[in-house]
N, C-alpha and C positions, 0 to 999 in steps of 0.2 A: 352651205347653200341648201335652199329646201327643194330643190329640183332637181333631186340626183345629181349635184354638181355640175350642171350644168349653169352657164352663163344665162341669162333671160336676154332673147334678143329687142336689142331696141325699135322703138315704131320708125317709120319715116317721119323727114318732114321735121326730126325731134336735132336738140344738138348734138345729145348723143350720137343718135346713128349719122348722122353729119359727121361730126369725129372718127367714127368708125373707116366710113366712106373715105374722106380725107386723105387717112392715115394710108389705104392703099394705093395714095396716089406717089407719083415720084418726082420731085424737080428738078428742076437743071443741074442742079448741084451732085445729082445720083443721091441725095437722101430722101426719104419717105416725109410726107408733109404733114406737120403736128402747128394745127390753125393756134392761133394766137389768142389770147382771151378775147382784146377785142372783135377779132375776126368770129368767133364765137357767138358773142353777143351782140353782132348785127345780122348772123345768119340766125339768131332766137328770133330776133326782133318782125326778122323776117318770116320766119315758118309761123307766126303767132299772128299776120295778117295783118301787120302793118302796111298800107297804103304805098305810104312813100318814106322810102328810106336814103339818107344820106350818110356817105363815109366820107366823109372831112379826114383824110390823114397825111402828112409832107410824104413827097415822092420817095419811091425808093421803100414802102414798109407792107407791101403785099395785097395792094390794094386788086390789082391782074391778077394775083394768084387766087386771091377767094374770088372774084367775081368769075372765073372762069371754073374754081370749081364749082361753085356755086349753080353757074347756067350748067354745065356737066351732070351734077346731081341733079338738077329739074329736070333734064333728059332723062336721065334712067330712071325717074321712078315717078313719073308724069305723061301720061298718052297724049300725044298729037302736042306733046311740048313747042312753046314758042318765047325765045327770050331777048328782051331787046333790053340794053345796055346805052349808057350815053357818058361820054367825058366833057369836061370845059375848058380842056389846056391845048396849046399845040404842038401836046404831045399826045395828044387823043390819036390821033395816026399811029401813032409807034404803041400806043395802046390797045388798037383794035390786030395792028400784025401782030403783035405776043398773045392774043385770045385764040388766033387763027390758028399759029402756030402750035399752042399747045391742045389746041380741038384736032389738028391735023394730027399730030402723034397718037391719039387715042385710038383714031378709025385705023 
């Protein structure tokens, strides 16, 4: 490394440091959260100022966990942050308590 070995810290906003970020978060499980590739490449898609984005994926594969880190990381590294979130199922209720939920553990 040409930097006195040191590591070069990544930008915001990149997937990188989204990874980073991520990675010091914990899940229910008690293990450290390592996003998925596609979880990856719809938070690119996203910090790259894509409009509108859609996550099509069957229940049950981490769709609440990246959107909640997801709105998490726009808090801490965005002023006067506001993020609004929307489901189509009726399970959109038991989707907004697990946001809530793992927002409340944080504070």
């Amino acid at each position: 490394m040409s930097n006195g070995g040191k590591r070069k810290r990544a930008d915001p906003f990149s997937v990188d440091h989204f990874r980073a970020y991520a990675g010091l978060m914990v899940l229910d499980s008690g293990k450290p959260w390592k996003p998925e590739a596609f979880q990856l490449e719809f938070a690119e898609d996203l910090f790259a100022g894509t409009r509108e984005n859609w996550l099509v994926v069957p229940e049950g594969n981490g769709k609440t966990t990246l959107l909640s880190g997801l709105a998490l990381y726009h808090g801490d590294y965005t002023q006067d942050a506001m993020v609004t979130m929307a489901a189509s199922s009726r399970c959109n209720r038991d989707g907004r308590r697990a946001i809530f939920r793992r927002r409340s553990r944080r504070s």
